[in-house]
C-alpha positions as CSV (number, residue, x, y, z in Angstrom):
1,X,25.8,21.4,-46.4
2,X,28.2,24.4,-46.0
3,X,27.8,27.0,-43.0
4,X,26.9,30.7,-44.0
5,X,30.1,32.8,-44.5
6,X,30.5,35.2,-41.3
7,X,30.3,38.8,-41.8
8,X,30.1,41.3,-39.0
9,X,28.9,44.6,-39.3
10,X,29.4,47.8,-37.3
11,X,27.0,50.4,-38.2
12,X,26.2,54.3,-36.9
13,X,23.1,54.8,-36.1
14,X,21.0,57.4,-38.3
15,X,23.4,56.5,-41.4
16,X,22.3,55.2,-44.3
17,X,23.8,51.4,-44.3
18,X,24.5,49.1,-47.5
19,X,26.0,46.0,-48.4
20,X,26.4,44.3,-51.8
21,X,26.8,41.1,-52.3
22,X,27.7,38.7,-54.9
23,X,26.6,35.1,-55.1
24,X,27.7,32.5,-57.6
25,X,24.7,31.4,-59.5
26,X,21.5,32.7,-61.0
27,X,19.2,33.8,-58.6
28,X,16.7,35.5,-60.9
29,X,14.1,33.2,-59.6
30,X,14.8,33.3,-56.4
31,X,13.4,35.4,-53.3
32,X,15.8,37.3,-51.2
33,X,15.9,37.8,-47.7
34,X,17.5,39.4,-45.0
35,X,16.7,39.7,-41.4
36,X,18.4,41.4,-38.4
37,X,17.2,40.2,-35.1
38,X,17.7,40.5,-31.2
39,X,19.5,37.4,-30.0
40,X,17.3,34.4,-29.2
41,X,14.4,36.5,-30.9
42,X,11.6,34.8,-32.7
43,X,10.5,37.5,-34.9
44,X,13.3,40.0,-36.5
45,X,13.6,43.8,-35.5
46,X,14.0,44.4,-39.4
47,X,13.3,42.7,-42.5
48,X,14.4,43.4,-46.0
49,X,13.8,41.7,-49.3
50,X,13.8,42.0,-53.3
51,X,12.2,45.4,-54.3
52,X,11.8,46.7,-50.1
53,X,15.7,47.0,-49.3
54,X,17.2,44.9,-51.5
55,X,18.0,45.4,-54.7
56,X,18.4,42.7,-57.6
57,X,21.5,43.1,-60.4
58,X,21.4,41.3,-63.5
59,X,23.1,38.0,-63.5
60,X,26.2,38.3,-65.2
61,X,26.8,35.0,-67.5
62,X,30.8,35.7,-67.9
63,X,31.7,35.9,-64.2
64,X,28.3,33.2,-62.9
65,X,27.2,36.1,-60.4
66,X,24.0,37.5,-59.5
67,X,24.5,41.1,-57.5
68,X,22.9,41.9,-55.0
69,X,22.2,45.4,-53.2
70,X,21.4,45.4,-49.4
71,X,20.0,49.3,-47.9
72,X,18.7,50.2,-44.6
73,X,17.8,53.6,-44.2
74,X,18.3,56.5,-42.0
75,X,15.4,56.3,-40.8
76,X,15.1,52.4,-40.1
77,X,18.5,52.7,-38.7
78,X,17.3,55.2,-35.9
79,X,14.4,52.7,-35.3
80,X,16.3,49.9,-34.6
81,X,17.7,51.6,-31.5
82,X,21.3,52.8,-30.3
83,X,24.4,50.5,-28.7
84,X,22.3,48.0,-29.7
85,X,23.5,44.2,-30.6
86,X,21.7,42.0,-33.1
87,X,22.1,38.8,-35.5
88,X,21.3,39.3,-39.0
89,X,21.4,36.8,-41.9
90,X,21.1,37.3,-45.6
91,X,19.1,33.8,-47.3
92,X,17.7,32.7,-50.2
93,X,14.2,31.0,-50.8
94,X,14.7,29.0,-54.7
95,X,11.2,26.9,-54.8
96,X,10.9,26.6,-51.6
97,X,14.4,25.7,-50.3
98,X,15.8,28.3,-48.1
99,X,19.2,28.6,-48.2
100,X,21.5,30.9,-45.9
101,X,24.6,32.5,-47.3
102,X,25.5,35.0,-45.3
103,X,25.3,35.7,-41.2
104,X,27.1,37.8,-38.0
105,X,26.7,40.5,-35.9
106,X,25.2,43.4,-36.3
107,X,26.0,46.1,-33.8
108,X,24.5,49.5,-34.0
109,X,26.6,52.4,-32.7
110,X,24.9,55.3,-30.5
111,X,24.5,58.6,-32.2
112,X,26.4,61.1,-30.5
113,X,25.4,64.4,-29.8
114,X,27.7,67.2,-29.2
């Protein structure tokens, strides 16, 4: 089994925030998921999946991908707090089998105020 591939994100707080991914494969029947969380947390400070953050592209049969669109918005940006570090992970869930393809840091930048 291989390890996620590491991605880490550095993000403004109050922005709008997104993130596409492509993934090898037809995941048409499968369930995204993605999850940003404080360290050591059980439960995660956001989740997103298909149709409430994410966004699923058509598979694409020349190039074997299925697109996929990640958004957090303003306002669930401002809720997850400022200078802020979490863990995230983007996984999959095909019949049952969860599979993890993509994980790192999240770190959330203070809003500044002038």
């Amino acid at each position: 089994m291989a390890l996620p591939a590491r991605y880490d994100i550095i993000h403004y707080e109050g922005d709008t925030f997104t993130l596409t991914i492509q993934l090898e494969g037809s995941f048409l029947a499968s369930t995204p998921k993605f999850e940003i969380k404080v360290p050591n947390s059980a439960s995660p400070s956001l989740e997103l999946s298909s149709g409430s953050g994410i966004t699923v592209g058509a598979y694409n049969p020349l190039t074997n991908r299925t697109t996929f669109t990640i958004t957090i918005t303003s306002a669930q940006s401002t809720t997850l707090g400022s200078s802020a570090v979490y863990w995230y992970d983007f996984e999959m869930n095909t019949g049952g089998v969860i599979t993890t393809y993509l994980s790192g840091s999240f770190t959330q930048q203070q809003q500044v105020s002038i």
